[in-house]
GUSE-136724 format. One record per atom (N, C-alpha, C): x, y, z. Coordinates in steps of 0.05 Angstrom, whole numbers, padded with zeros to 5 digits, always signed. Example, Ala and Ser with C-alpha at 12.3 -4.5 7.8 and 13.67 -1.06 7.14 Angstrom:
REM residues 2
+00264-00114+00156 +00246-00090+00156 +00264-00066+00156 +00257-00045+00142 +00273-00021+00143 +00258+00001+00157 
This chain:
REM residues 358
-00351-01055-01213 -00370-01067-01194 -00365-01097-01191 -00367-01105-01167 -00362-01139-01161 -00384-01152-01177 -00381-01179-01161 -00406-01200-01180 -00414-01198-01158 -00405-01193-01134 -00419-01190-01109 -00446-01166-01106 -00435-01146-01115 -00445-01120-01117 -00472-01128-01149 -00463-01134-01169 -00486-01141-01188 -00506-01156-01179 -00492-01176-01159 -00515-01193-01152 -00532-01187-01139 -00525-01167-01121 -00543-01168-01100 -00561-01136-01112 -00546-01124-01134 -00561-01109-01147 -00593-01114-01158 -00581-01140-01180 -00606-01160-01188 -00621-01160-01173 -00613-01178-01148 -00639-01182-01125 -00644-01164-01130 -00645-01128-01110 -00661-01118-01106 -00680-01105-01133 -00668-01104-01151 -00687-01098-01172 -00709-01117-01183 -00705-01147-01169 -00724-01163-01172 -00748-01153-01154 -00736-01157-01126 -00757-01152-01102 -00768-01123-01104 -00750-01105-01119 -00770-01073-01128 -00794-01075-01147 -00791-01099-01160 -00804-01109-01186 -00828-01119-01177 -00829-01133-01159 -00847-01156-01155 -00860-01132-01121 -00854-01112-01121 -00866-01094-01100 -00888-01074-01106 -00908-01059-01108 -00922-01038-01105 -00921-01015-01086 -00894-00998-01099 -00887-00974-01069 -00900-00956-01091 -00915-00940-01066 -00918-00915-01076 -00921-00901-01045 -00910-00877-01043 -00902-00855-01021 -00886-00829-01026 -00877-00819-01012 -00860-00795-01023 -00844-00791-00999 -00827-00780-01009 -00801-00772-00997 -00810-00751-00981 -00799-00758-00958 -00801-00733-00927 -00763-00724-00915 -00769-00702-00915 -00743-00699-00903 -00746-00696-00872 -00713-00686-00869 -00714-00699-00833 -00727-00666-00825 -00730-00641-00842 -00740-00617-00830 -00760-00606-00854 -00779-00598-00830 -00796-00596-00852 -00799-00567-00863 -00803-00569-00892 -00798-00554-00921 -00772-00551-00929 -00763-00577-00923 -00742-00577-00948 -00725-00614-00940 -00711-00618-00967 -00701-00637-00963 -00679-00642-00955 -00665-00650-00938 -00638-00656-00927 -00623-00674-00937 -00586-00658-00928 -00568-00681-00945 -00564-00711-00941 -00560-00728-00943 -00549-00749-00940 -00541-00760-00912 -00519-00740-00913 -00491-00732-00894 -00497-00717-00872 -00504-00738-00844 -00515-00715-00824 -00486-00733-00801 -00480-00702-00787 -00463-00712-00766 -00483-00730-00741 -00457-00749-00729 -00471-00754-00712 -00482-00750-00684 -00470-00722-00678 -00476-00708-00650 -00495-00688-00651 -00510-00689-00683 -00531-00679-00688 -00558-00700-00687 -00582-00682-00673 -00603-00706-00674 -00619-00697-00690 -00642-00713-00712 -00626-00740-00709 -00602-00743-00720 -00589-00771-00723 -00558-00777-00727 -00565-00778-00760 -00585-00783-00772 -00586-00796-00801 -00608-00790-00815 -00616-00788-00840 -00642-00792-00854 -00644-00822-00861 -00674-00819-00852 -00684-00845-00844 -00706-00852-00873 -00699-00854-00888 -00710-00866-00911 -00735-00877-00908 -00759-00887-00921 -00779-00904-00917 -00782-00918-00947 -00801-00937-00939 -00816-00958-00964 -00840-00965-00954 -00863-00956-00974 -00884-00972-00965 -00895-01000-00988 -00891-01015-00971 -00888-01045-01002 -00923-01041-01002 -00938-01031-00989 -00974-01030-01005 -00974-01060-01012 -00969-01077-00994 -00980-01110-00993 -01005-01115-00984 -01024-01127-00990 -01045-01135-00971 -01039-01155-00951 -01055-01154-00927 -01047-01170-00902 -01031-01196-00899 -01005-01200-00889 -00997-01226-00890 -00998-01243-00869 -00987-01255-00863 -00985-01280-00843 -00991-01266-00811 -01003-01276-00788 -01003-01269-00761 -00984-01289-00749 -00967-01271-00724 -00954-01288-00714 -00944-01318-00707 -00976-01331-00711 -00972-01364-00710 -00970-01370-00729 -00973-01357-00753 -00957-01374-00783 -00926-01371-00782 -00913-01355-00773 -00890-01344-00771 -00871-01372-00779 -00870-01400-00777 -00861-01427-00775 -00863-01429-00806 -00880-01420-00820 -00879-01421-00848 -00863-01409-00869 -00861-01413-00893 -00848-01395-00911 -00863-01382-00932 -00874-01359-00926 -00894-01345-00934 -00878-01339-00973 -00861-01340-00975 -00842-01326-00996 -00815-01351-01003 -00827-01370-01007 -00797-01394-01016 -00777-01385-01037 -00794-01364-01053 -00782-01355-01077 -00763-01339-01066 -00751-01318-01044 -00738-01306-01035 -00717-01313-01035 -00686-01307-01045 -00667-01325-01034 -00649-01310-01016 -00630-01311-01003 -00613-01308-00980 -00603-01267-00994 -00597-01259-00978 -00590-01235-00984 -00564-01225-00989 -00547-01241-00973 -00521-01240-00981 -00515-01271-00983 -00496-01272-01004 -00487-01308-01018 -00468-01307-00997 -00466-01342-00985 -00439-01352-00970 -00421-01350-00985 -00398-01329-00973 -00375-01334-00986 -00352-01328-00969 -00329-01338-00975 -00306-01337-00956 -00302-01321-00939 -00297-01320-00906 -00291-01304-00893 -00256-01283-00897 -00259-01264-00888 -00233-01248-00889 -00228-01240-00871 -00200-01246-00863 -00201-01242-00845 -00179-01213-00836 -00183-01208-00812 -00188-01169-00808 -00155-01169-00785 -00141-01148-00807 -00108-01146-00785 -00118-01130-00769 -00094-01128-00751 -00092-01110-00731 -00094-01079-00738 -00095-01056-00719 -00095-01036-00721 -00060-01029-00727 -00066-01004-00747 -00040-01005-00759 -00036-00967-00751 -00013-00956-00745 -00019-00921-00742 -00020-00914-00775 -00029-00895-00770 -00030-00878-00808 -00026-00849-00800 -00012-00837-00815 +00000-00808-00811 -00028-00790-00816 -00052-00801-00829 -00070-00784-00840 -00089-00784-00814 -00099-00802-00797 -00119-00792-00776 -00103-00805-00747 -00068-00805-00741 -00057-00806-00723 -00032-00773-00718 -00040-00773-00698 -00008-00748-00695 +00010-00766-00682 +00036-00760-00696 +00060-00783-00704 +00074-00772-00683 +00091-00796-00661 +00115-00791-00647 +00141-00813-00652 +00167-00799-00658 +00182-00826-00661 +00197-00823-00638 +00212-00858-00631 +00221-00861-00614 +00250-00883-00627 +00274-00871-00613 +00297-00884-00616 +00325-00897-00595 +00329-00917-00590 +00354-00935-00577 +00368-00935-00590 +00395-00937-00567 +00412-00932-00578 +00421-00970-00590 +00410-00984-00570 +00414-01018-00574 +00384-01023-00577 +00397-01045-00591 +00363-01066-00601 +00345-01076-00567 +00329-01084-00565 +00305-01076-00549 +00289-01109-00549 +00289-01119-00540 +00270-01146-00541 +00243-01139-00540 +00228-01161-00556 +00207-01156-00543 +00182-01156-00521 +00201-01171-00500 +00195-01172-00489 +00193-01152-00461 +00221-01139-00463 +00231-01123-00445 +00210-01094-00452 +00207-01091-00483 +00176-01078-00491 +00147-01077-00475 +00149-01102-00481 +00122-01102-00471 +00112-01103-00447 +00133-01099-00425 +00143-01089-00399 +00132-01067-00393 +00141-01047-00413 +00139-01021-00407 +00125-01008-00416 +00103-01022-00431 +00085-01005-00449 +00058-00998-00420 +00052-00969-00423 +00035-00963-00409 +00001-00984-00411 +00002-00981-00385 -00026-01002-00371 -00046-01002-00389 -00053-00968-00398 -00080-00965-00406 -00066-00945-00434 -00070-00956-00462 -00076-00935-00481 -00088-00923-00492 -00098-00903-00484 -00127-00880-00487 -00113-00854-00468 -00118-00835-00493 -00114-00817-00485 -00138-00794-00482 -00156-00796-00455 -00179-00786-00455 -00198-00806-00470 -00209-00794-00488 -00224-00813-00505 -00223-00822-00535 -00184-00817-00529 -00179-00824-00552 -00149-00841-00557 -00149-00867-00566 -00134-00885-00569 -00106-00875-00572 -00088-00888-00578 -00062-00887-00574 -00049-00908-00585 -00029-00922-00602 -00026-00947-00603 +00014-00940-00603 +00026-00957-00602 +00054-00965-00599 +00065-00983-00627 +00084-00974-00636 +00093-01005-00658 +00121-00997-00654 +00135-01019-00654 +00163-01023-00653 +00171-01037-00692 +00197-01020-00698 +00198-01036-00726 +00223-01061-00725 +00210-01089-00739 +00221-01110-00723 +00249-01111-00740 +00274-01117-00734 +00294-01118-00748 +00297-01139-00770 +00277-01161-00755 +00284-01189-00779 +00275-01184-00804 +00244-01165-00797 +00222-01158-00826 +00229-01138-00842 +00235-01115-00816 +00232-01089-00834 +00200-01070-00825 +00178-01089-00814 +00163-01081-00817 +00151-01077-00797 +00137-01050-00788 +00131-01048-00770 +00102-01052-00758 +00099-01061-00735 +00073-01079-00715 +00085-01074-00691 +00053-01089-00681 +00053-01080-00655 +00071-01107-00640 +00091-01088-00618 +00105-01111-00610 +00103-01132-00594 +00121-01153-00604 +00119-01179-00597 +00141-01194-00587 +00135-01216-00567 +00150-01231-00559 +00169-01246-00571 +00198-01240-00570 +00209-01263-00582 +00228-01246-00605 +00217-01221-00609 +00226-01206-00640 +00247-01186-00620 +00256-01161-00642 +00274-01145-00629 +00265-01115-00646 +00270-01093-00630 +00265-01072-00641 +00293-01048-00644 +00291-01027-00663 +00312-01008-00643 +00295-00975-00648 +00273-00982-00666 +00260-00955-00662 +00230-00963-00666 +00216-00944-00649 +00193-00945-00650 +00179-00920-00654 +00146-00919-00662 +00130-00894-00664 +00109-00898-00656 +00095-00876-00639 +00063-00878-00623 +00053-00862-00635 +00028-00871-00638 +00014-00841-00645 -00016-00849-00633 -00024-00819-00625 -00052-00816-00621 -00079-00803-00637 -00087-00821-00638 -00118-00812-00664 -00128-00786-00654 -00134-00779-00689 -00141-00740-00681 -00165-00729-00676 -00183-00756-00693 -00212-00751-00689 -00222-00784-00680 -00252-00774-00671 -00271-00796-00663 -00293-00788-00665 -00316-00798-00662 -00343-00797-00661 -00348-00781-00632 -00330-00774-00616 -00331-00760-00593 -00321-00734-00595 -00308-00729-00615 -00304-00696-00621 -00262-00706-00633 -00264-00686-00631 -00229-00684-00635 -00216-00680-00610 -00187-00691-00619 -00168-00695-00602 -00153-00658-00585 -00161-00660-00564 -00155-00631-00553 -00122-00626-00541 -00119-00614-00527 -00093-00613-00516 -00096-00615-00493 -00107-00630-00473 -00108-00638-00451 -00101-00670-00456 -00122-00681-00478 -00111-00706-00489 -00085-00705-00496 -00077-00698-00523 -00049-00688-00524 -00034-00689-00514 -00034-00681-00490 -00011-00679-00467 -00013-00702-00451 -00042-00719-00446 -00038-00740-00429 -00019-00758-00455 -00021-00760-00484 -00007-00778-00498 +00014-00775-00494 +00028-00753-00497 +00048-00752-00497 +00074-00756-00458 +00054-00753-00439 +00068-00762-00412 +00065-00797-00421 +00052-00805-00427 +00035-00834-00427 +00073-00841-00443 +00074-00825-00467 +00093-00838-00478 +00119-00834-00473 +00118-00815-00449 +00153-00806-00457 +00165-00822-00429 +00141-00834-00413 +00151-00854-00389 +00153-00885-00403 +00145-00886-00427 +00151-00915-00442 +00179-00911-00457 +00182-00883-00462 +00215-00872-00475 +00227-00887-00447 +00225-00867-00429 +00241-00866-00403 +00252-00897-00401 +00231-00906-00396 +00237-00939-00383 +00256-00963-00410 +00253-00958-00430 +00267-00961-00452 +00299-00952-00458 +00299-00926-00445 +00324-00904-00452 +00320-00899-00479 +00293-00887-00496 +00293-00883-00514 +00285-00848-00513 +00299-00843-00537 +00289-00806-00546 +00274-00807-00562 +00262-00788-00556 +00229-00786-00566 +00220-00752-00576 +00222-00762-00591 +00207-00735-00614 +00185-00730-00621 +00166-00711-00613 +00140-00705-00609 +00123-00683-00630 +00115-00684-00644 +00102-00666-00665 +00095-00636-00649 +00087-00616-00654 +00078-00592-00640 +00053-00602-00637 +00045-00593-00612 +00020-00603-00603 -00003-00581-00615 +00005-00554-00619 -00020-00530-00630 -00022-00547-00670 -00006-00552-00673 -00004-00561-00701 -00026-00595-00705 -00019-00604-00688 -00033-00629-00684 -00068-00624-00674 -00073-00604-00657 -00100-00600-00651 -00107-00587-00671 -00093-00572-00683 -00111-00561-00715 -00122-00580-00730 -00096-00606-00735 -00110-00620-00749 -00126-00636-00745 -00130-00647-00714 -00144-00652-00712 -00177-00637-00715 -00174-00622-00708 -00206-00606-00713 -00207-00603-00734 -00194-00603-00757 -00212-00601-00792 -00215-00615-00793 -00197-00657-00782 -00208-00676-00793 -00232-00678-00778 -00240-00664-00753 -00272-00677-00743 -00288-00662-00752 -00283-00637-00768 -00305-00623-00780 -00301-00637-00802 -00278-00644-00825 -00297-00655-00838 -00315-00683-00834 -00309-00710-00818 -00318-00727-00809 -00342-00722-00794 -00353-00702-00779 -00382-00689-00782 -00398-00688-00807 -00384-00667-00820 -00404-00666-00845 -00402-00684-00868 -00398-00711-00859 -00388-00728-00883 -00399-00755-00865 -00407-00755-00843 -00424-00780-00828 -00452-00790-00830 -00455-00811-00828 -00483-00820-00837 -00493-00851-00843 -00517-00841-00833 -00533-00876-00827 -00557-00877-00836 -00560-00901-00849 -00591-00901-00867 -00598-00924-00850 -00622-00913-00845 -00644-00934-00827 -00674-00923-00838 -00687-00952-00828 -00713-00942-00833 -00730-00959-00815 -00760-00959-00806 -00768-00976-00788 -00795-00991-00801 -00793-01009-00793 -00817-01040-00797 -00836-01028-00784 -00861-01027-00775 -00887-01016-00764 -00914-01046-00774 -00909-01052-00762 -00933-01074-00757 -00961-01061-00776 -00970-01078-00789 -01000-01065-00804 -01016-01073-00784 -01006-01098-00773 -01038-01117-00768 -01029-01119-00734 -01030-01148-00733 -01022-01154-00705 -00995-01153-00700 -00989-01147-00664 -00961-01149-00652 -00949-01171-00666 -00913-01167-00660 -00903-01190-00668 -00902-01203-00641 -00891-01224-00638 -00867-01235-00619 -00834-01229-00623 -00824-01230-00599 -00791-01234-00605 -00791-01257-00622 -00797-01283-00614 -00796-01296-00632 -00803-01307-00670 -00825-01289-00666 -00827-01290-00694 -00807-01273-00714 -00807-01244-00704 -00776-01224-00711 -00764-01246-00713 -00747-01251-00697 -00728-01276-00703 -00728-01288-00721 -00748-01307-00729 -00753-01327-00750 -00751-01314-00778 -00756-01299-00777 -00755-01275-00806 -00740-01271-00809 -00720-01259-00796 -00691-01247-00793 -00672-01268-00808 -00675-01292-00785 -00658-01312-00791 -00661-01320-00818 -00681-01325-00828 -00689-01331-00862 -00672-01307-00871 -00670-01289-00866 -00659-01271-00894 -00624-01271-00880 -00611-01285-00864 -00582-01280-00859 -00585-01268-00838 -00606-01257-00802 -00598-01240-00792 -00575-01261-00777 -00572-01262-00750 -00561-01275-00731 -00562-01253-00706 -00568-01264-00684 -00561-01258-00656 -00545-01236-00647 -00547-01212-00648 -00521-01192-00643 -00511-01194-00614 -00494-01183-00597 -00487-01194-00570 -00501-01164-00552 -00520-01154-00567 -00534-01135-00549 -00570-01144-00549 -00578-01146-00527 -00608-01156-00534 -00621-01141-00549 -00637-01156-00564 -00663-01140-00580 -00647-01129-00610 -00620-01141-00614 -00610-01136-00636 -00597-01163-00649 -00611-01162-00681 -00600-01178-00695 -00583-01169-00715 -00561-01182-00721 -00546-01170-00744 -00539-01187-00763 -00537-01167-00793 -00526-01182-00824 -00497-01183-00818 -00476-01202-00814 -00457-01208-00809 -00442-01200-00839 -00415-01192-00828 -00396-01179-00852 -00383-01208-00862 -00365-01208-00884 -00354-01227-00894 -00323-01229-00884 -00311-01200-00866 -00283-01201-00863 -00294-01194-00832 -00272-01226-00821 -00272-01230-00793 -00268-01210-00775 -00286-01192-00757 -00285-01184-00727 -00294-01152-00740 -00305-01151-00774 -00305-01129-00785 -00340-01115-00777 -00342-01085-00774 -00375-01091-00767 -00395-01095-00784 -00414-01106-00771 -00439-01115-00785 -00438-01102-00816 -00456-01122-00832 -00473-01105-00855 -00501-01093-00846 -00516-01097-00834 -00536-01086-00822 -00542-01091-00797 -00558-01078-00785 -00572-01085-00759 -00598-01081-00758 -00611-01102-00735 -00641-01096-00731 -00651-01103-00717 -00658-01078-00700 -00665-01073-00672 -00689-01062-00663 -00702-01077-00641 -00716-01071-00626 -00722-01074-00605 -00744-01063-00586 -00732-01055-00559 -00724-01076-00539 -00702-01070-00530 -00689-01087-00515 -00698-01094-00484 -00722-01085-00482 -00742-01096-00453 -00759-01116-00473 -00768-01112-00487 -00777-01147-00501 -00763-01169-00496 -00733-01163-00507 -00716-01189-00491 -00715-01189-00468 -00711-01172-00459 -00708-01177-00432 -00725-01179-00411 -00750-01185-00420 -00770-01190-00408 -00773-01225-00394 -00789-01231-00375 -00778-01252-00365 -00792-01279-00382 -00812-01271-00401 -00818-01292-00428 -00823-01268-00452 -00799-01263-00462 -00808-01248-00490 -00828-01247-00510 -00837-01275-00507 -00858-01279-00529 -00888-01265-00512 -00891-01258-00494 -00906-01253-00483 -00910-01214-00482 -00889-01209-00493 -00882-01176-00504 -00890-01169-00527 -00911-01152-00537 -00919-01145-00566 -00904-01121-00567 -00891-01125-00598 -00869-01111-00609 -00876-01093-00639 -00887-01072-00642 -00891-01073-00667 -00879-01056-00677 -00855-01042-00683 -00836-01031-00697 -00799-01048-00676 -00788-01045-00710 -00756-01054-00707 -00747-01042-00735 -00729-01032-00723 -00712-01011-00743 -00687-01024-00759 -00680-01024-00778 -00657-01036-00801 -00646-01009-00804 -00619-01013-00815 -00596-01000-00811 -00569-01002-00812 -00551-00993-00833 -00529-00992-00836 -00513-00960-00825 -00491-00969-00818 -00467-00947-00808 -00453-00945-00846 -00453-00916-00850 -00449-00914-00877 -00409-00914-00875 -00395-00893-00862 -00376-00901-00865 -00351-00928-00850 -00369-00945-00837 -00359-00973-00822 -00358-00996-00846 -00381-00995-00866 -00387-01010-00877 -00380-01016-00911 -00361-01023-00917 -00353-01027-00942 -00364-01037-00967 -00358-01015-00984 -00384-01017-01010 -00388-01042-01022 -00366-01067-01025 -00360-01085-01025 -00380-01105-01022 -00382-01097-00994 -00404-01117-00976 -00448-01104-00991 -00437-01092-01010 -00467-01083-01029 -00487-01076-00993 -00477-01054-00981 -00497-01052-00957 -00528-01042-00967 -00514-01029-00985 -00545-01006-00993 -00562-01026-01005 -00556-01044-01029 -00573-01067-01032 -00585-01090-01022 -00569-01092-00996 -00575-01115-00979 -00598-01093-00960 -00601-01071-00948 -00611-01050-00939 -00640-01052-00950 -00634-01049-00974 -00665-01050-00989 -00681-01074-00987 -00660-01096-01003 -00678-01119-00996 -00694-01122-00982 -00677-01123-00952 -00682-01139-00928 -00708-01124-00919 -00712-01093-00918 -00731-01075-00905 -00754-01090-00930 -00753-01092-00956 -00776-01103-00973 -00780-01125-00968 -00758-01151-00961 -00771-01174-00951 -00789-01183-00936 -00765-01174-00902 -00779-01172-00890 -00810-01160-00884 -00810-01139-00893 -00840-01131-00899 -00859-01142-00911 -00860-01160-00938 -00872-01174-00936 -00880-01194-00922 -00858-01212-00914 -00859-01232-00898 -00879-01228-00861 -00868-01201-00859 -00889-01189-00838 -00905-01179-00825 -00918-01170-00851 -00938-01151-00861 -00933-01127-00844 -00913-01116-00855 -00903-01089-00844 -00900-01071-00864 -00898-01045-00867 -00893-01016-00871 -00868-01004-00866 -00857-00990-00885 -00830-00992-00884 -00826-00964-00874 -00820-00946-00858 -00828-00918-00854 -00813-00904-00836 -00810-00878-00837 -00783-00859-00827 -00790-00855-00797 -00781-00835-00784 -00792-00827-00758 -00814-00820-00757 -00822-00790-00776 -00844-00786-00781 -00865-00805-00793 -00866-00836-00799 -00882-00848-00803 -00897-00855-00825 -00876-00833-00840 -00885-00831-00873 -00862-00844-00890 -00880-00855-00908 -00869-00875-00930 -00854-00865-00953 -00829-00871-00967 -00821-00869-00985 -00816-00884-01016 -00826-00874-01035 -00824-00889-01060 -00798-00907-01067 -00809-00917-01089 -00776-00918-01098 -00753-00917-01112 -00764-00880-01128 -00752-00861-01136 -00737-00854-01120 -00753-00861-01085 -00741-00843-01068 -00711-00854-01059 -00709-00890-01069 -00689-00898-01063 -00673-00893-01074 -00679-00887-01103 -00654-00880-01118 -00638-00861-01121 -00648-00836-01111 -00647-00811-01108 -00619-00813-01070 -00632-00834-01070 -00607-00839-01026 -00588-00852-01046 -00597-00868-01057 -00563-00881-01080 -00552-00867-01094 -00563-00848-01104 -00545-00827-01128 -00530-00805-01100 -00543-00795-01083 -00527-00789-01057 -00505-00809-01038 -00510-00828-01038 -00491-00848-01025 -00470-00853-01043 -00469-00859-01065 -00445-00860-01083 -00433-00828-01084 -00448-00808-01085 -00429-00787-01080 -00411-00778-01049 -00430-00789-01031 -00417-00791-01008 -00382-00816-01001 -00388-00839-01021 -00366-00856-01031 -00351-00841-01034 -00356-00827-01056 -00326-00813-01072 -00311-00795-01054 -00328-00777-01041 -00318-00757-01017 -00301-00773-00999 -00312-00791-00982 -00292-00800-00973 -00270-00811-00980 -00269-00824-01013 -00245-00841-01013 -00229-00822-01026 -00242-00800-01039 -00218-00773-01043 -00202-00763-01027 -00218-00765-00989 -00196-00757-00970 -00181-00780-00958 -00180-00799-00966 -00162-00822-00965 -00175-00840-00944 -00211-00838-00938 -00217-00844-00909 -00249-00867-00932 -00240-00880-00951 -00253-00891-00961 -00270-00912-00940 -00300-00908-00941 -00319-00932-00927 -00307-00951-00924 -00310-00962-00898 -00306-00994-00886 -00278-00998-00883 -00263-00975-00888 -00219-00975-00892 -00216-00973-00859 -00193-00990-00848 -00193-00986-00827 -00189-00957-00808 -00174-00936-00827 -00175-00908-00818 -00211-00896-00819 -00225-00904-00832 -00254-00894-00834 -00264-00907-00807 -00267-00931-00806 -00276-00944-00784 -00266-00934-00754 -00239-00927-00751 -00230-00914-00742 -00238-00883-00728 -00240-00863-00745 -00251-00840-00745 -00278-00846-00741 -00298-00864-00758 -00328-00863-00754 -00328-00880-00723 -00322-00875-00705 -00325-00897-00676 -00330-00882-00653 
């Protein structure tokens, strides 16, 4: 475990400490409890956890300028950004095509010929040429030289798996980038490639999953603006979709550590503050998000913080509250959900996971 991961452990066992939950665990169907691990073309997409912090009344919207809780500190520590490479092919959730010249290849004369649009249907495609000076292969570039290259197209997505209509557009897509090249091009069996693709989206169905839970106002509406003010105290920032704030990752252009959202006609109303808001939902993407980044403890916090700080209720769809036995019981399941995936080589927050989970 990091010092990152202890620490933010501590916190939340502080802020569990200094809380009064009592509730019980609701599953997403009722008489019985559900896994962890819900696909996402199933509704709902996730089990939605709750907390009820049992605070007495806190601050109304015009205290919001205050710091109800000084003792609170930041949820995730400033620490160095990382920064996030390019997309790389991987034999495990790409079907592999190579491509060969008979002479070295600029890269410029490349990048000529690489087709307009790479998507095949609704599923990516990427090109890398291997550079002669390195050895190593990327996506090509000006200035370098190539004499063989490989495409491949992703087998799964969050949109189903890769079919043979896709398939076949990848493969015209690629063999007019051969053509214009004078390169030969060797193509995997396409019935071999849609197989695999469909086990990897069955298992990436039953191995998907998002823990959220929702804020519910005790007392009075909020404002957009007060949300805000809260947020910002615990690390949120501005997401580039209205009515969403997000816990920013530590590795550059990588996604969020959480999100927290609510409804987006509040913002976009023509004075927001003039919109009463009383539920916004918190939420992590389980396999986008790297264990690293401690999501599940920054998760807890923030839904106990903020709740105090808002005098909110921490609570599932159904509206009912969960202990927090009940959290530990989503952690002893989320670390088994870890291991599953990094046994199939598609470990949380890895760019092939992020990949597949999209």
């Amino acid at each position: 475990m990091s010092s990152l991961q202890v620490a933010l452990a501590v916190l939340g066992g502080l802020v569990l400490a200094g809380v009064v939950a009592h509730g019980a665990w609701q599953s997403r169907k009722a008489g019985g409890r559900q896994p962890l691990v819900r696909s996402p073309k199933e509704a709902p997409p996730a089990i939605e956890p709750t907390f009820d912090v049992g605070q007495p009344a806190g601050p109304q919207p015009e205290d919001a300028g205050r710091d109800e809780h000084p003792s609170i500190p930041p949820l995730i520590p400033a620490l160095p950004v990382r920064r996030q490479h390019g997309v790389r092919l991987d034999p495990l959730i790409d079907a592999m095509a190579s491509l060969v010249v008979d002479n070295r290849v600029s890269g410029d004369n490349v990048l000529a010929h690489l087709p307009p649009t790479r998507r095949a249907g609704s599923k990516p495609f990427f090109i890398e040429g291997l550079n002669e000076a390195t050895g190593e292969w990327e996506a090509p570039q000006p200035g370098h030289t190539y004499r063989e290259f490989q495409a491949g197209v992703q087998l799964a997505n969050r949109t189903g798996a890769l079919n043979e209509i896709e398939y076949s557009e990848f493969v015209q897509k690629v063999q007019a980038f051969a053509d214009g090249l004078g390169a030969s091009a060797d193509f995997p069996d396409m019935l071999d490639e849609v197989a695999r693709a469909r086990e990897l989206d069955q298992f990436a169905g039953q191995h998907d999953a998002q823990l959220a839970c929702h804020l519910r106002a005790r007392g009075a509406a909020w404002t957009v603006s007060y949300i805000q003010q809260h947020a910002t105290r615990h690390g949120f920032v501005p997401g580039v979709v209205p009515g969403r704030l997000v816990l920013p990752a530590r590795e550059e252009g990588a996604p969020p550590v959480l999100t927290l959202q609510f409804d987006p006609q509040a913002a976009f109303a023509e004075d927001p503050n003039l919109v009463a808001v009383r539920n916004v939902t918190l939420s992590f993407d389980v396999p986008q998000t790297a264990p690293s980044e401690a999501p599940f403890e920054a998760w807890q916090a923030s839904a106990q913080a903020l709740a105090l700080g808002m005098e909110a209720a921490v609570v599932d769809d159904n509206h009912q509250p969960l202990s927090a036995a009940g959290f530990e019981n989503i952690g002893r399941e989320l670390q088994q959900l870890y291991r599953t995936l990094e046994e199939r080589g598609l470990p949380a927050g890895s760019p092939a996971a992020r990949r597949v989970f999209s």
